[in-house]
NUMIKOL-352484 format. One record per residue: residue in one letter; x, y, z of N, C-alpha, C in turn. Coordinates in nm, 4 decimals. Layout:
   type     n_east    n_north       n_up    ca_east   ca_north      ca_up     c_east    c_north       c_up
      A          X          Y          Z          X          Y          Z          X          Y          Z
...
This chain:
   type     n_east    n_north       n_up    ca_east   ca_north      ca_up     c_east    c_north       c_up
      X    -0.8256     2.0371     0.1859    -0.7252     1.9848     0.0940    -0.7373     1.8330     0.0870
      X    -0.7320     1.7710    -0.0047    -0.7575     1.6488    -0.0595    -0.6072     1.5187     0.0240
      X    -0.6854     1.4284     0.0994    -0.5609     1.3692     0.1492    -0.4680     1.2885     0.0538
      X    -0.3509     1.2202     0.0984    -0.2781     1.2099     0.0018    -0.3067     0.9831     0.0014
      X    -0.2106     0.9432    -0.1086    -0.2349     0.8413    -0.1943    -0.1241     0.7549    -0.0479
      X    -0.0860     0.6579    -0.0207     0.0398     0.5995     0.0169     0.0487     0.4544    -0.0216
      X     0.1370     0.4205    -0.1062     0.1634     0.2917    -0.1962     0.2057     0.2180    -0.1562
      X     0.1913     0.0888    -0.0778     0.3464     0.0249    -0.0018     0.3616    -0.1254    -0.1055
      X     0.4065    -0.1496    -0.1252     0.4307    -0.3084    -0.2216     0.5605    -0.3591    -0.1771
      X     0.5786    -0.4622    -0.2144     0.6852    -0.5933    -0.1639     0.6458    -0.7213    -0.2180
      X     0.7728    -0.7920    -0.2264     0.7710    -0.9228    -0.2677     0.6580    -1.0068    -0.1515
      X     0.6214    -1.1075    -0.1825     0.5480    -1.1935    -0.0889     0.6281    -1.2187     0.0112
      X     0.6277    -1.1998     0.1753     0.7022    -1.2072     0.2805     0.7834    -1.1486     0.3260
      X     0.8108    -1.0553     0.2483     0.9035    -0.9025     0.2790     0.8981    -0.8697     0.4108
      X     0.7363    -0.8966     0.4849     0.7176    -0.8721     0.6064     0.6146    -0.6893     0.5984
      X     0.5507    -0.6625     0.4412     0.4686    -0.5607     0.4157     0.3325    -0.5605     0.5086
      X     0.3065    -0.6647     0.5488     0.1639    -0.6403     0.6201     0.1800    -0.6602     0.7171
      X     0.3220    -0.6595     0.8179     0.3663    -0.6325     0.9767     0.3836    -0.4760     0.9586
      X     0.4531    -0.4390     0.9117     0.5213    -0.2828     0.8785     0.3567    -0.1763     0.8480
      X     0.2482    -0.2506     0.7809     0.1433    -0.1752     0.7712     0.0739    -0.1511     0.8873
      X     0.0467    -0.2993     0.9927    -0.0431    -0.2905     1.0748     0.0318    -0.2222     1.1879
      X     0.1738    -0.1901     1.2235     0.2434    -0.1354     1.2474     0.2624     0.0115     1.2741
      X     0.2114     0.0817     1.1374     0.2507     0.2096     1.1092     0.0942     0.2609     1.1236
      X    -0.0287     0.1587     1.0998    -0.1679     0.2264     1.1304    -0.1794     0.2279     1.2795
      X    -0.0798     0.1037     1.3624    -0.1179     0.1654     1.4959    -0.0756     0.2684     1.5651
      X     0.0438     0.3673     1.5168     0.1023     0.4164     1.5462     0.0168     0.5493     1.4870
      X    -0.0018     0.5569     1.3338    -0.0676     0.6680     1.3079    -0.1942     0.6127     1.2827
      X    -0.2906     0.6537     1.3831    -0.4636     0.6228     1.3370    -0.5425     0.7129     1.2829
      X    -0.4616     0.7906     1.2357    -0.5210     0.9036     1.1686    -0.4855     0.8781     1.0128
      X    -0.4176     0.7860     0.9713    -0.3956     0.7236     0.8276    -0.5479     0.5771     0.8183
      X    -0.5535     0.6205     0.6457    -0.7674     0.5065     0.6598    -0.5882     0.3894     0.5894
      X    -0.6605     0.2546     0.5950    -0.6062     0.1825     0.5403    -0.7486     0.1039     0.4248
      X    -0.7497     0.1027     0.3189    -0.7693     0.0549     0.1733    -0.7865    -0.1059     0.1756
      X    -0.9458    -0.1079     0.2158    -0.9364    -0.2648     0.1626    -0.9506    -0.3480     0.0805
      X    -0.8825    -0.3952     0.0269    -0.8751    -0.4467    -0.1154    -1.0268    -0.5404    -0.1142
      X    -1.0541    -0.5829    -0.2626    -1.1480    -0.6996    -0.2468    -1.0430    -0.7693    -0.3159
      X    -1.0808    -0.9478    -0.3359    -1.0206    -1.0599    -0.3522    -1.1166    -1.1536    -0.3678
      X    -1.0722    -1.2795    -0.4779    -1.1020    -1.4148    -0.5208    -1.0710    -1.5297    -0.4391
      X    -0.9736    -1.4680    -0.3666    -0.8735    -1.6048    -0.3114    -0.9568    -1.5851    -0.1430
      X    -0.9372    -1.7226    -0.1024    -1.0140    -1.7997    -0.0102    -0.9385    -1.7348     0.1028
      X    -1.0369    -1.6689     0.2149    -0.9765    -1.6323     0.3462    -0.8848    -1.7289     0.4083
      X    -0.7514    -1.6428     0.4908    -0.6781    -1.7315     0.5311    -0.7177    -1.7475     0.7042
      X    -0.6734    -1.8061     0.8047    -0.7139    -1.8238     0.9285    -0.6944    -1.6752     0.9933
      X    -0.8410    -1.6638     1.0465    -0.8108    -1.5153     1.1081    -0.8345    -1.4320     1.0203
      X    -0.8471    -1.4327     0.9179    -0.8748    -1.3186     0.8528    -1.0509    -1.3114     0.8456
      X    -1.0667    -1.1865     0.8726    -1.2158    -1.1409     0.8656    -1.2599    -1.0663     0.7188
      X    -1.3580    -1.1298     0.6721    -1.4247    -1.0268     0.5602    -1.4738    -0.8769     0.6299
      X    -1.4200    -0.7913     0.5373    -1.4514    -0.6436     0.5493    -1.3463    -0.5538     0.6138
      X    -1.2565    -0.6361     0.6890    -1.1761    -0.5934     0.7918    -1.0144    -0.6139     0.7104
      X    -1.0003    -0.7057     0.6706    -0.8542    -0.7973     0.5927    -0.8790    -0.8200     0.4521
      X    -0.9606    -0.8307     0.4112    -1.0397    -0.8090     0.2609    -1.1891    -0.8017     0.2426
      X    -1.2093    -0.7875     0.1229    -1.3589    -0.7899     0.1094    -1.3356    -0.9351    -0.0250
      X    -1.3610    -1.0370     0.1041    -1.3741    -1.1802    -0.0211    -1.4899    -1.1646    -0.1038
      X    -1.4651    -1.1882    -0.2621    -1.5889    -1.2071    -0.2981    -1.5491    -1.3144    -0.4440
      X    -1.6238    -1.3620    -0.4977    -1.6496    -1.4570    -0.6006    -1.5892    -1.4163    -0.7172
      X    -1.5280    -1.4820    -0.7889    -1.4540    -1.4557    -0.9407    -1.5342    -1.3814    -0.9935
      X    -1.7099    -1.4287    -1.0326    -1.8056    -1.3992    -1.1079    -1.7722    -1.2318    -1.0335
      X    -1.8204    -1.2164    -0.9687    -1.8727    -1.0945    -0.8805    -1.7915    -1.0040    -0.9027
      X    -1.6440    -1.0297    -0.9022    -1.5103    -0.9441    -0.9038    -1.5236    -0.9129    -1.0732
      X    -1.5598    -0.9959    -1.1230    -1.4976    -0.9471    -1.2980    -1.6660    -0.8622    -1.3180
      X    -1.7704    -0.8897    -1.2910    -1.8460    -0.7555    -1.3050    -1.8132    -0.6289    -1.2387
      X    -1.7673    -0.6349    -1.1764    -1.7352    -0.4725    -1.0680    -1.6050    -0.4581    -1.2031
      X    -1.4998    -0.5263    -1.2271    -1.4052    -0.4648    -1.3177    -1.4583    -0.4136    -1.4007
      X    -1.6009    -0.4915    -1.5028    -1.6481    -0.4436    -1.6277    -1.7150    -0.3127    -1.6065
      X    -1.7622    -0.3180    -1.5035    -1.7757    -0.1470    -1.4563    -1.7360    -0.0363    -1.4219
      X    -1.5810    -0.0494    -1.4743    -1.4885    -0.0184    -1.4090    -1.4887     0.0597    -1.1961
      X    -1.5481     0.0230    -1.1445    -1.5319     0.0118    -0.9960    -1.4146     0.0544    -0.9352
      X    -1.2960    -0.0264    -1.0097    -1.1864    -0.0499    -0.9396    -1.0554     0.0653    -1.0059
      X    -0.9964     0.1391    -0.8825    -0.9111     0.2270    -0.9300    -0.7663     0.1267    -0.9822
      X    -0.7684    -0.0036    -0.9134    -0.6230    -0.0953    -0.9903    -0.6682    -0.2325    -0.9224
      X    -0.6726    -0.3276    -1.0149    -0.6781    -0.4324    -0.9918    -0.5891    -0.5553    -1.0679
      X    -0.5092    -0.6721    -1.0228    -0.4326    -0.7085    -1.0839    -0.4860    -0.8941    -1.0183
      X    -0.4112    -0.9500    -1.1483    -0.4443    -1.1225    -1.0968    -0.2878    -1.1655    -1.0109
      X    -0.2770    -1.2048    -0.9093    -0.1638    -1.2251    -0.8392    -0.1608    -1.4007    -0.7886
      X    -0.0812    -1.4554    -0.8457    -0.0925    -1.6212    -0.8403    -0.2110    -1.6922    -0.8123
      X    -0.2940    -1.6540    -0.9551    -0.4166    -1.7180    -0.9790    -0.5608    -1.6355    -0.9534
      X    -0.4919    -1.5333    -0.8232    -0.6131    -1.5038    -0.7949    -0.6195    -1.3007    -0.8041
      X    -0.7646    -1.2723    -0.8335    -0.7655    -1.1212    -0.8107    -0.7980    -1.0726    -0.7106
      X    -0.7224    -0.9503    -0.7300    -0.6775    -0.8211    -0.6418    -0.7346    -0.6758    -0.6677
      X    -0.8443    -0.6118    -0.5807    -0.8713    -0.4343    -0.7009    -0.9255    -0.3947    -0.5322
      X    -0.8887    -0.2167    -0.5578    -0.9194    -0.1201    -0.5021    -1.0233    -0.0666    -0.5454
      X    -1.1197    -0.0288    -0.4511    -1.2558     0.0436    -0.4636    -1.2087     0.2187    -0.5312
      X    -1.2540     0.2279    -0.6093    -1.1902     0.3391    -0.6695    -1.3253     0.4711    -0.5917
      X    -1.4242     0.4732    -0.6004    -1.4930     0.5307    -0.5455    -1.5025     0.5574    -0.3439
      X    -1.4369     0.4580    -0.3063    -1.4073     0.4348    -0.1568    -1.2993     0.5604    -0.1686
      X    -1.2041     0.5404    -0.2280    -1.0860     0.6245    -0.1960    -1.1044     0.7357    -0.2828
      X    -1.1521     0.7606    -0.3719    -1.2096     0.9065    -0.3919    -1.2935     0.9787    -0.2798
      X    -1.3803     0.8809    -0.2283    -1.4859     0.9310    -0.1314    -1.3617     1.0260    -0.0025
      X    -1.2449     0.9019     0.0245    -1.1911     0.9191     0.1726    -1.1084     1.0263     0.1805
      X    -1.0467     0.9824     0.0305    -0.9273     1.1295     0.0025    -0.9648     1.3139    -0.0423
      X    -1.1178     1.2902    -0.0372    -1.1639     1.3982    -0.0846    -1.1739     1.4870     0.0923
      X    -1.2308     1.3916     0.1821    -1.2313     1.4286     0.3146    -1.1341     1.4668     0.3840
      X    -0.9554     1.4839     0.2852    -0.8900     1.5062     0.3384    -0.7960     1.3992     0.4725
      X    -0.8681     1.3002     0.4213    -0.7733     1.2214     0.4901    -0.6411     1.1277     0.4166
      X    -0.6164     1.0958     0.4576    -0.4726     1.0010     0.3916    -0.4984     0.8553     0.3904
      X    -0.4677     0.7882     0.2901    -0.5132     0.6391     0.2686    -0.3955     0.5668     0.2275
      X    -0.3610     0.4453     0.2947    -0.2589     0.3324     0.2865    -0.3387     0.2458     0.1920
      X    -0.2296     0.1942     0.0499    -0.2975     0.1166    -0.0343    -0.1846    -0.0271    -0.0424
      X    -0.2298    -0.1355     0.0137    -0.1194    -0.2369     0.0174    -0.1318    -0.3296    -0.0699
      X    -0.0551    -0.2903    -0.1660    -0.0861    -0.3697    -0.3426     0.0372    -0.3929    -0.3722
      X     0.0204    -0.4423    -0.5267     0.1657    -0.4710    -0.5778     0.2078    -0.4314    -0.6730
      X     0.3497    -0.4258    -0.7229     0.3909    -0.3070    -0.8385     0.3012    -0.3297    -0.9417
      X     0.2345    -0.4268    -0.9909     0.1415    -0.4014    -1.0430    -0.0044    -0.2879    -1.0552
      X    -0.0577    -0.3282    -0.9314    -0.1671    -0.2355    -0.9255    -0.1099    -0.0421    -0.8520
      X     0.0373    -0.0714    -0.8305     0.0839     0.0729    -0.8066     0.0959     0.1128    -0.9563
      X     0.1791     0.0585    -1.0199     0.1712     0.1344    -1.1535     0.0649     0.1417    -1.2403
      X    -0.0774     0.1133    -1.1690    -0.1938     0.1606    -1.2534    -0.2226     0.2914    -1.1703
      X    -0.2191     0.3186    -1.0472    -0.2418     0.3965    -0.9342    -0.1398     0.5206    -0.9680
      X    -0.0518     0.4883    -1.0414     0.0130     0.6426    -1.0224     0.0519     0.6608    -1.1751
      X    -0.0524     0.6091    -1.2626    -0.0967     0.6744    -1.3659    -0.2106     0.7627    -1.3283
      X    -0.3227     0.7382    -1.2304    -0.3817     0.8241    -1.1922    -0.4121     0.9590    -1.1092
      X    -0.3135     0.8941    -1.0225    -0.2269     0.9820    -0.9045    -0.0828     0.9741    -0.9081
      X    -0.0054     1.0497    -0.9868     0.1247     1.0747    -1.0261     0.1720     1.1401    -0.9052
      X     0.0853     1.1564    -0.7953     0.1186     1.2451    -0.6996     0.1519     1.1709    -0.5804
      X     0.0860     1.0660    -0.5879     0.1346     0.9312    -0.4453     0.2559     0.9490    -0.3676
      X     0.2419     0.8952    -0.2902     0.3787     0.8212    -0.2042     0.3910     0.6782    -0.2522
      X     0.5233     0.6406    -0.3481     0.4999     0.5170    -0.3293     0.6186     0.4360    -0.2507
      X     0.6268     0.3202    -0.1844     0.7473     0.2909    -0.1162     0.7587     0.1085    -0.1718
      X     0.8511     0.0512    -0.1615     0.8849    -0.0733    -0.1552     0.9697    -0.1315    -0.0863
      X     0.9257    -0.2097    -0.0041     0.9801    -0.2950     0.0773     1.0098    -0.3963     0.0329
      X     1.1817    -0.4235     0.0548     1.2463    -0.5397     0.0564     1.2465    -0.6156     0.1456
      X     1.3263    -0.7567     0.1409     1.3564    -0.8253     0.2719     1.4998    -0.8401     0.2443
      X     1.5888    -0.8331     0.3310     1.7292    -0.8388     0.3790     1.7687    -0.9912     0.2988
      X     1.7327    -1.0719     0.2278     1.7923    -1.1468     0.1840     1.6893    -1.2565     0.1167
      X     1.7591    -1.3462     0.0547     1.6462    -1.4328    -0.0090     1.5835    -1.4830     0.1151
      X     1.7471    -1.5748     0.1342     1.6833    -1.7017     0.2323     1.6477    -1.6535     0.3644
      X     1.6197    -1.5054     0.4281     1.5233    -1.4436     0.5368     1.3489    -1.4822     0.4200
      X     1.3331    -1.4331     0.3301     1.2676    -1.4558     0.2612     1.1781    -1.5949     0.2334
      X     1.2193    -1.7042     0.1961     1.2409    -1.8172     0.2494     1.1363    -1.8917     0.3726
      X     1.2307    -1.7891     0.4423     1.2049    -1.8746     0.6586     1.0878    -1.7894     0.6427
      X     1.0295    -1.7148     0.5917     0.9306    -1.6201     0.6435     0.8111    -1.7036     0.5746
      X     0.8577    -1.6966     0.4605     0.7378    -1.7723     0.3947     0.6709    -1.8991     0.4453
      X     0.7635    -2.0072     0.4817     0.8116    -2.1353     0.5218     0.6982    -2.1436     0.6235
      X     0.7612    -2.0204     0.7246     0.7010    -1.9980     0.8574     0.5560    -1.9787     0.8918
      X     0.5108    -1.9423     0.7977     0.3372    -1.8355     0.7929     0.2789    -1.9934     0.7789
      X     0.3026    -2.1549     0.7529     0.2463    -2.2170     0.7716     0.0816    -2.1842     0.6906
      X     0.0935    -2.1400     0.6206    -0.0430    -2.1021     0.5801    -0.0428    -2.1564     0.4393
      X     0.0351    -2.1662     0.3427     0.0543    -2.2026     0.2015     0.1481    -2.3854     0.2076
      X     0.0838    -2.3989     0.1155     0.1296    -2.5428     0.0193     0.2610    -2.4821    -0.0027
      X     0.3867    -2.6417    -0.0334     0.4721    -2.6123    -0.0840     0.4991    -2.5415    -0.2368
      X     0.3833    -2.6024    -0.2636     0.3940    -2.5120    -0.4407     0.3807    -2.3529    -0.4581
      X     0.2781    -2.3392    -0.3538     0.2309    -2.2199    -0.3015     0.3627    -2.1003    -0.3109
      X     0.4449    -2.1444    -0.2131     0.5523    -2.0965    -0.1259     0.6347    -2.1098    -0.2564
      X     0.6761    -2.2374    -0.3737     0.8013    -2.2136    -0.4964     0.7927    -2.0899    -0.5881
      X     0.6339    -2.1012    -0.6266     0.5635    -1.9895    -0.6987     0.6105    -1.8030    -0.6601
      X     0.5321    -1.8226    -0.5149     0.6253    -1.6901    -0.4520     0.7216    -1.6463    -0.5130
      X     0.8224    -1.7195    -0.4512     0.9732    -1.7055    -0.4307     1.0176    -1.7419    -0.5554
      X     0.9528    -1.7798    -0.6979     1.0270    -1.7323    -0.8210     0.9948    -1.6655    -0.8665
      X     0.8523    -1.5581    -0.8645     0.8122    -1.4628    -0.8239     0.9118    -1.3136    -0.7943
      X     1.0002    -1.3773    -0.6917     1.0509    -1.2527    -0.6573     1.1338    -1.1759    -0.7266
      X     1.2034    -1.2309    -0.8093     1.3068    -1.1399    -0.9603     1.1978    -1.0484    -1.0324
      X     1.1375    -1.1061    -1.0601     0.9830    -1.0061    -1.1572     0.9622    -0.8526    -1.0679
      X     0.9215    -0.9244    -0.9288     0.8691    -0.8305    -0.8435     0.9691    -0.7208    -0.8407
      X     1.1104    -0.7540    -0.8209     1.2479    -0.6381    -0.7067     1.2569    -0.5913    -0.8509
      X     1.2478    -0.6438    -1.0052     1.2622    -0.5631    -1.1402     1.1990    -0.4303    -1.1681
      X     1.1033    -0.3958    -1.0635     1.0104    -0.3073    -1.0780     1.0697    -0.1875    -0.9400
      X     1.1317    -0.2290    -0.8572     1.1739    -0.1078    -0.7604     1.2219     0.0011    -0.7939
      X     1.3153     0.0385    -0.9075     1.3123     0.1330    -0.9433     1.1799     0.2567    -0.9540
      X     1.0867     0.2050    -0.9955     0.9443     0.2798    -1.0111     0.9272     0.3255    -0.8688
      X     0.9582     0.3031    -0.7920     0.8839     0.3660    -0.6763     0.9983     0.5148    -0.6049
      X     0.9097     0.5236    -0.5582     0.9966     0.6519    -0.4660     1.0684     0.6118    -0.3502
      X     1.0279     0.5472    -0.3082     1.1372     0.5368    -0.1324     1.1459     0.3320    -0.1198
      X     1.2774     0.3313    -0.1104     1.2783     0.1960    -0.1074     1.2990     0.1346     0.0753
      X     1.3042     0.0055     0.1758     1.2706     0.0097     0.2485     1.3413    -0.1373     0.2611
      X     1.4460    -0.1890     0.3266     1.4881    -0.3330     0.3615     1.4352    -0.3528     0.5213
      X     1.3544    -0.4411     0.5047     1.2604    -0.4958     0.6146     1.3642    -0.6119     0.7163
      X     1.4928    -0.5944     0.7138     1.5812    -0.6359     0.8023     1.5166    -0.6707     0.9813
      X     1.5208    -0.5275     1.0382     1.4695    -0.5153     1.1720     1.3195    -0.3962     1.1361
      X     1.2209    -0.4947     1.2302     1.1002    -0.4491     1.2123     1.1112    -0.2824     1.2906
      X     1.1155    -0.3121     1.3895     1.1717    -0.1387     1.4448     1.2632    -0.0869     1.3433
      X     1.3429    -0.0572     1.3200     1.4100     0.0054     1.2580     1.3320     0.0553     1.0965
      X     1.2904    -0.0768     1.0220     1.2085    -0.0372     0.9002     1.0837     0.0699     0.9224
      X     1.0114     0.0024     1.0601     0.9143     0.0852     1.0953     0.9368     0.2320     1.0993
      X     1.0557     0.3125     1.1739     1.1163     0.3952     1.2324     1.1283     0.5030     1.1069
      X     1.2022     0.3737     0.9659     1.2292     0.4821     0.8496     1.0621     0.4723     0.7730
      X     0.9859     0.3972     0.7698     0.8423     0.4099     0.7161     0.7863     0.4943     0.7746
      X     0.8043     0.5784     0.9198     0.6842     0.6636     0.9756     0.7504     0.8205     0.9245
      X     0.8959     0.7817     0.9180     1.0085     0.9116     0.8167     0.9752     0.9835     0.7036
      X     0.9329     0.8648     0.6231     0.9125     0.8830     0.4965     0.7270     0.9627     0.4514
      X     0.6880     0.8652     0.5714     0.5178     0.9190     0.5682     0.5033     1.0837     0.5880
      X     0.6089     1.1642     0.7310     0.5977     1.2525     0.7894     0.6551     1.3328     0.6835
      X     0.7809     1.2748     0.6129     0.8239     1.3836     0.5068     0.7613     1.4306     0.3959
      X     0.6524     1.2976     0.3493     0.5545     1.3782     0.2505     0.4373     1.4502     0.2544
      X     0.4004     1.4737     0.4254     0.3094     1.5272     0.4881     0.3932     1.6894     0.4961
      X     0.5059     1.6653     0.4819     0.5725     1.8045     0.5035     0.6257     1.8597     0.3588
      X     0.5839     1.7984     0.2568     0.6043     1.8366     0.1615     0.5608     2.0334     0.1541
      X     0.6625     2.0978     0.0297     0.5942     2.2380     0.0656     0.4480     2.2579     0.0049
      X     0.4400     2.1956    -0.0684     0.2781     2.2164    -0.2133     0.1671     2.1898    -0.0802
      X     0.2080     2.1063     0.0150     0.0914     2.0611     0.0785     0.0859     2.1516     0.2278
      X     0.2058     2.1263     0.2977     0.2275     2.2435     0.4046     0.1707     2.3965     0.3620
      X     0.1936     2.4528     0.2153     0.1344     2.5668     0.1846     0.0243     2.5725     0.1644
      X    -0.0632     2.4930     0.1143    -0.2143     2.4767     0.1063    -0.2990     2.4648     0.2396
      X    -0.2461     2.3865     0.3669    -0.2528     2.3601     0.4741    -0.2602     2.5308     0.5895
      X    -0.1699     2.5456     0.5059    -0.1044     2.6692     0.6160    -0.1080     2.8441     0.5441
      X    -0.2182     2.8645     0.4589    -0.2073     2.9749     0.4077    -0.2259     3.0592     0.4117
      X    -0.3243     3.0538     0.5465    -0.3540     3.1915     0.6390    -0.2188     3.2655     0.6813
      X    -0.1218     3.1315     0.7362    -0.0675     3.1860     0.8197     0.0322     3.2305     0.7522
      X     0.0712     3.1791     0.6219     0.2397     3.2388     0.5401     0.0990     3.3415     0.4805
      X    -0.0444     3.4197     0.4352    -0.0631     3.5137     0.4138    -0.0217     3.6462     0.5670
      X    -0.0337     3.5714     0.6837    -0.0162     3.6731     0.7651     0.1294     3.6975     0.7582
      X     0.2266     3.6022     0.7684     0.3177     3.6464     0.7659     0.4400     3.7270     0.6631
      X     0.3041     3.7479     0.5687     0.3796     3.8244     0.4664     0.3390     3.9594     0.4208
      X     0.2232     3.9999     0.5836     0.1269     4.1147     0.5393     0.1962     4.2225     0.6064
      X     0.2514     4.3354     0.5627     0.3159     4.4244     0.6210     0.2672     4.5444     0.7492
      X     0.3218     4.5356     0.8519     0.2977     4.6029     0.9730     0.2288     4.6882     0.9921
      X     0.1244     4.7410     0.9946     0.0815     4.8753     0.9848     0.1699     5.0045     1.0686
């Protein structure tokens, strides 16, 4: 059986890529989806591992080929999923985390109407704010852009299926591994999974 899609998006600093690396250590049996990107590695981040950096030029030929199952420009710079990677992974029956933004989800579940998708909030602007502030990694312009940014972004939560306030990291975590297990227990998929056994148990006694 074909594994399933999992969508997670959030405003910039929501705290989406604690809650991911989070929920893959917990379940390592979920692949996590590495995006490629334009924009310049940040400290610590490894090519292949945190993205696959590659060149404007380079990125807009793989689009013209279409390559990419969703790709979107996100303050200046692009963003796309290997569309053939995750055909390859989900065909093996495994399950794949895709950490994008309502943008490239709502190209993703024009294709897969079947996803999990979730969105994570943050408990308030100004938590929002300190987080950004904090990552020390962005220019002040960097950081205004974001954060006017964020009305556009929370306009789009409705679209998703399970929403998620990133308040306390345990606790968000706690309802993100909830939400994962409940669509693993979905019946369409539990019955496909399990059909030997609801055929035995519906085969009459001799």
């Amino acid at each position: 059986m074909p594994g399933s899609l999992i969508v997670i998006s959030a405003p910039s600093g929501a705290g989406k890529t604690s809650l991911v690396h989070a929920l893959l250590e917990h379940n390592p049996q979920i692949g996590l989806s590495v995006s490629y990107t334009t924009r310049a590695p940040r400290s610590g981040e490894i090519d292949g591992k945190h993205y696959h950096f590659v060149s404007r030029e380079r990125f807009l030929e793989m689009a013209k080929r279409e390559e990419f199952l969703e790709s979107a420009e996100v303050y200046g710079n692009f963003y796309g999923t290997s569309q053939k990677w995750i055909s390859e992974e989900t065909a093996k029956g495994r399950d794949i985390l895709l950490e994008i933004d309502w943008q490239g989800a709502a190209q993703v579940r024009k294709i897969f109407p079947e996803c999990l998708s979730i969105f994570i909030l943050p408990p308030s602007m100004e938590a929002l704010s300190q987080r950004l502030n904090g990552r020390g990694t962005d220019d002040p312009s960097v950081i205004a852009k974001r954060l006017a940014a964020v009305r556009d972004d929370v306009a789009h939560v409705a679209e998703f299926d399970y929403v998620i306030i990133n308040e306390d990291l345990n606790r968000a975590l706690h309802e993100l591994e909830s939400v994962v297990l409940a669509a693993r227990l979905r019946g369409s998929r539990q019955i496909a999974r399990h059909q030997q056994l609801i055929n035995q148990l519906q085969t009459p006694e001799n």
